[in-house]
C-alpha positions in Angstrom: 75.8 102.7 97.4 75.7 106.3 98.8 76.8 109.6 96.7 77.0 112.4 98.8 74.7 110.3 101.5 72.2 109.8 99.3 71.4 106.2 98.6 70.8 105.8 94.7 68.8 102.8 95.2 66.0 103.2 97.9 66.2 99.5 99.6 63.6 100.3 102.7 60.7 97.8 102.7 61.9 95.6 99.2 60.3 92.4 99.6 62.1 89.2 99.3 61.9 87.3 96.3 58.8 84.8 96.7 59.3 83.3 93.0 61.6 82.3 90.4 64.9 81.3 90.3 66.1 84.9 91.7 63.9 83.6 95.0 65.1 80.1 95.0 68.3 81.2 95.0 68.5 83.4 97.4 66.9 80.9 99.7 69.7 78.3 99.0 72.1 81.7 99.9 71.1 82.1 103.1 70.0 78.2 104.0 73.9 77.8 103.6 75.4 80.5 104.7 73.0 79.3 107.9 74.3 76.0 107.8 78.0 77.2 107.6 76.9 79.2 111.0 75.6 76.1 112.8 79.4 74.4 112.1 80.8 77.7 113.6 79.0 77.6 116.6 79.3 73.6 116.6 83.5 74.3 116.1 83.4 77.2 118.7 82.0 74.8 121.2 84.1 72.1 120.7 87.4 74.5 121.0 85.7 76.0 124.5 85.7 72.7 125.8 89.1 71.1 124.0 92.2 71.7 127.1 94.9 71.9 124.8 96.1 74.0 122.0 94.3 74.3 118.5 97.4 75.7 116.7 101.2 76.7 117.7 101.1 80.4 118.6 98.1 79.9 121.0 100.8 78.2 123.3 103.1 81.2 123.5 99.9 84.1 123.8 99.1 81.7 127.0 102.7 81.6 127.9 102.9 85.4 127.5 99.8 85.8 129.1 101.1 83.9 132.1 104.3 85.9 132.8 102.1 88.9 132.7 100.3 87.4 135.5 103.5 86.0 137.6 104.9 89.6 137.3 101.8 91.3 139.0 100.6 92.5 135.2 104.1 94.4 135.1 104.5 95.3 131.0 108.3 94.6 131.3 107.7 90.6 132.0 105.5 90.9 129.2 108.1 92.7 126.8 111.7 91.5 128.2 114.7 93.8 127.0 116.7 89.8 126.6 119.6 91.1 128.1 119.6 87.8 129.6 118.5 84.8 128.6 115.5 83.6 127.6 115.7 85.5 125.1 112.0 86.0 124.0 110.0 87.7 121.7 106.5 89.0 122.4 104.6 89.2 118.9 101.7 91.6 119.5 100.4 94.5 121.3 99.2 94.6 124.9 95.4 95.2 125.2 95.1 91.0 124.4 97.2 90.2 126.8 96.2 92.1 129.7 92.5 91.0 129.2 93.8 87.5 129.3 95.8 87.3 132.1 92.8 89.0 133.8 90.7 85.9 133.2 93.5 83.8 134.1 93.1 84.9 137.5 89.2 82.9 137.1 90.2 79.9 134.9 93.9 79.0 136.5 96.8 79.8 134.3 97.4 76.9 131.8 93.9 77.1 130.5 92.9 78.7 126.8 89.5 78.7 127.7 89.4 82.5 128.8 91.2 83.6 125.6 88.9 80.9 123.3 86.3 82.9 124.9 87.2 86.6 124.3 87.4 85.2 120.5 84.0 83.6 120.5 82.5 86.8 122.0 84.0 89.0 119.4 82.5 87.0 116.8 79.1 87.5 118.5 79.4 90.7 118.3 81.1 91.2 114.7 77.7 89.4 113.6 75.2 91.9 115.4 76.8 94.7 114.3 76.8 93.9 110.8 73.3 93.2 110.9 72.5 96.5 112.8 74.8 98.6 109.8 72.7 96.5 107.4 69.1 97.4 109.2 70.5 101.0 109.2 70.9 100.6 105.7 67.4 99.9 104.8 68.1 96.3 103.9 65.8 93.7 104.9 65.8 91.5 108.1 66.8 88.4 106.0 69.3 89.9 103.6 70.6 91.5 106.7 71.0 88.0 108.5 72.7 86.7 105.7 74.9 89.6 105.5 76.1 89.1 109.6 76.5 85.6 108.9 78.4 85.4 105.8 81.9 86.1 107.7 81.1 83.3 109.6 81.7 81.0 106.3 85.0 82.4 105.2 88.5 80.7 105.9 90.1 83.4 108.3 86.9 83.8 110.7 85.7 79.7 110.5 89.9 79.0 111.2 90.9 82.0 113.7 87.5 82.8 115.5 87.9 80.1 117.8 91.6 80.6 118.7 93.3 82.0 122.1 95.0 84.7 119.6 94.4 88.5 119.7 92.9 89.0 115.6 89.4 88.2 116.1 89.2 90.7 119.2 91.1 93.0 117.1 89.3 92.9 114.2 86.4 93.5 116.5 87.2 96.9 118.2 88.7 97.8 114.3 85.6 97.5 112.9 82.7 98.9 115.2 85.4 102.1 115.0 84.4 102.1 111.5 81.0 101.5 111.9 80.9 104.7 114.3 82.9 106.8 111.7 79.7 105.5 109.0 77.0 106.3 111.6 79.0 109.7 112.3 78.6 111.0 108.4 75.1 111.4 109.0 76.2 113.8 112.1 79.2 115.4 111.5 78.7 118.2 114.1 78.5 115.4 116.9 81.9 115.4 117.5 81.3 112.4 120.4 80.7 110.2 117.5 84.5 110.7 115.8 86.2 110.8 119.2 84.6 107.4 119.8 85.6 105.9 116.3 89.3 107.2 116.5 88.9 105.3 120.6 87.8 102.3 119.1 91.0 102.0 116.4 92.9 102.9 119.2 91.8 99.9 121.2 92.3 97.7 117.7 95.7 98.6 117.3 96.8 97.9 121.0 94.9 94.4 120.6 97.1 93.8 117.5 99.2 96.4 116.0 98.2 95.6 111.9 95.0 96.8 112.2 95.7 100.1 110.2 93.1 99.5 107.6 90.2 101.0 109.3 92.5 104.8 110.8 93.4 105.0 107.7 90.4 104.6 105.5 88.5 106.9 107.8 91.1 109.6 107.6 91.5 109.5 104.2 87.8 109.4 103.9 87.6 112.5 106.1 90.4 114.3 104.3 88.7 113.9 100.6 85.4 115.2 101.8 87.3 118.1 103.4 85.9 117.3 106.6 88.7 119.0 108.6 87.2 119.7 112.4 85.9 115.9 112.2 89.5 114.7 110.9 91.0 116.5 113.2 88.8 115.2 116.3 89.7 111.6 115.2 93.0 112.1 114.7 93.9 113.5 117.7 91.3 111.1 119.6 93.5 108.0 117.9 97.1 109.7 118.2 97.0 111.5 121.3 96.2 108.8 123.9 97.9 106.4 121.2 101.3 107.8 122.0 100.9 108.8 125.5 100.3 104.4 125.6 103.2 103.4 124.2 105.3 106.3 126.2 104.2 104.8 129.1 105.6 101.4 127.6 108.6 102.4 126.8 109.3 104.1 130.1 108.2 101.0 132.0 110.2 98.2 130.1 113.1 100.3 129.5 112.4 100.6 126.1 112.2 97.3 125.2 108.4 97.6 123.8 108.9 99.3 120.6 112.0 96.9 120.2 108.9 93.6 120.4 106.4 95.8 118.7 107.3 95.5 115.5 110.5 94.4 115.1 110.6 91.6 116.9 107.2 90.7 115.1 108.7 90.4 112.0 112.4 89.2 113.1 114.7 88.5 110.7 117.8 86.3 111.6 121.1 87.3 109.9 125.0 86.3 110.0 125.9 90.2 111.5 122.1 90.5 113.8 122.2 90.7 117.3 119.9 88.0 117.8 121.6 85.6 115.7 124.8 86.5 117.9 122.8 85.8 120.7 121.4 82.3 119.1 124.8 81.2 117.8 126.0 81.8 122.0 123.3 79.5 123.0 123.9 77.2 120.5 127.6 77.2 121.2 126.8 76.9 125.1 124.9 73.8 124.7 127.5 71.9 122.2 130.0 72.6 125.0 127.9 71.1 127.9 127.1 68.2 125.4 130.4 67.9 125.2 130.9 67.9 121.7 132.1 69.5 118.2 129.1 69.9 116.0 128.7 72.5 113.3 127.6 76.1 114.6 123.8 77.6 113.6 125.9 79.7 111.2 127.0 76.3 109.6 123.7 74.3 109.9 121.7 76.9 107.8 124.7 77.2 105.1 126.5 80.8 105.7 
């Protein structure tokens, strides 16, 4: 804990426990926490070599990814203005995607291997740079190992580390942009250091657009110390190529990216929506080659 970048509690060169039950237990800690690695990296492996999908929305990343890669890595295949059908809906932002279909070029295009990979990778490197901000820290080489592995054993990183899916990466360049902005407080003047952590959000929120946490705690953490040249610097290293991005989307699919990103994302189907005009036509189209009268969507879902 750190009060005006002090620590209160100097950690530097604390042995570990060697008795008692404070030293047993800490032992059992980490001997599990180690344990919950080795099914990690024993899961990770498995889903490397395993051909088809893991869970539902790594089929449509790879889909995505794909038409990225048929259209010559042209954003408007990627985010489709549906004025035509099919009418599709591309959940995240682009950074993912790009690096996907890259690898797709290496791996062939129906493989999750390449995107199984970038996930596996930003695990690695999640774990070595928590133990690197616990080293700085002053805590020991084994706390510190426990520390980078404990992740490892929680639900969202055992479930979603191993997936073709863009929150693992994005979690990834979120949190070394924090790390930066910690390693920056003991600089303040080096002014690389904040334009580097505001880079980094950047390249988190353009690998999955929720990743607000860490922009925002940093600035706010900037504003209540009254740091303002080193808010400013981030700010305008995060906003400034930020928008000058997703102009450039815009422009190039005809404004159809900020219609994906976020509404889209988070698309909610009503009786009066465009989409669900554009559904009910579908569904009208096909009960008309079938040849028969059933019920329309508005119908089957009780409007």
């Amino acid at each position: 804990m750190l009060v005006d970048d002090k620590p209160l509690v100097q950690t530097e060169g604390r042995p570990w426990p060697k008795g008692g039950w404070v030293g047993w237990l800490g032992w059992a800690c980490l001997f599990l926490i180690a344990l919950y690695a080795l099914f990690f990296a024993y899961r990770a492996a498995v889903a490397l070599l395993y051909p088809y999908p893991l869970e539902y929305g790594e089929g449509s990343v790879l889909n995505e990814a794909g038409q990225l890669l048929a259209g010559g890595f042209n954003p408007a295949r990627l985010y489709p203005t549906n004025d035509t059908a099919p009418w599709l809906a591309t959940n995240y932002s682009p950074l993912y995607y790009y690096l996907n279909a890259a690898l797709l070029t290496l791996v062939g295009p129906n493989s999750f291997l390449e995107g199984r990979l970038l996930s596996v990778l930003a695990v690695a490197w999640l774990v070595w740079l928590l133990y690197w901000l616990c080293r700085g820290e002053g805590m020991g080489r084994r706390v510190a190992f426990g520390a980078a592995l404990t992740p490892l054993a929680t639900a969202p990183v055992y479930d979603w580390a191993v997936l073709a899916k863009p929150d693992i990466l994005g979690l990834a360049f979120s949190l070394s942009g924090a790390a930066v902005a910690w390693h920056a407080r003991k600089q303040p003047a080096r002014w690389q250091l904040w334009v580097g952590a505001g880079l980094l959000c950047l390249l988190g929120l353009l690998t999955k657009q929720s990743y607000v946490a860490a922009p925002l705690a940093i600035g706010l953490w900037l504003t209540l110390r009254r740091q303002w040249r080193a808010s400013g610097i981030f700010l305008a290293s995060l906003v400034l190529p930020g928008g000058l991005v997703v102009l450039g989307l815009q422009w190039a699919t005809g404004g159809a990216f900020l219609r994906h990103i976020p509404v889209l994302d988070d698309l909610i189907l009503t009786p009066t929506s465009e989409d669900w005009r554009r559904g009910e036509e579908t569904r009208l189209a096909l009960r008309d080659l079938a040849g028969g009268d059933g019920p329309t969507l508005a119908q089957d879902c009780g409007w």
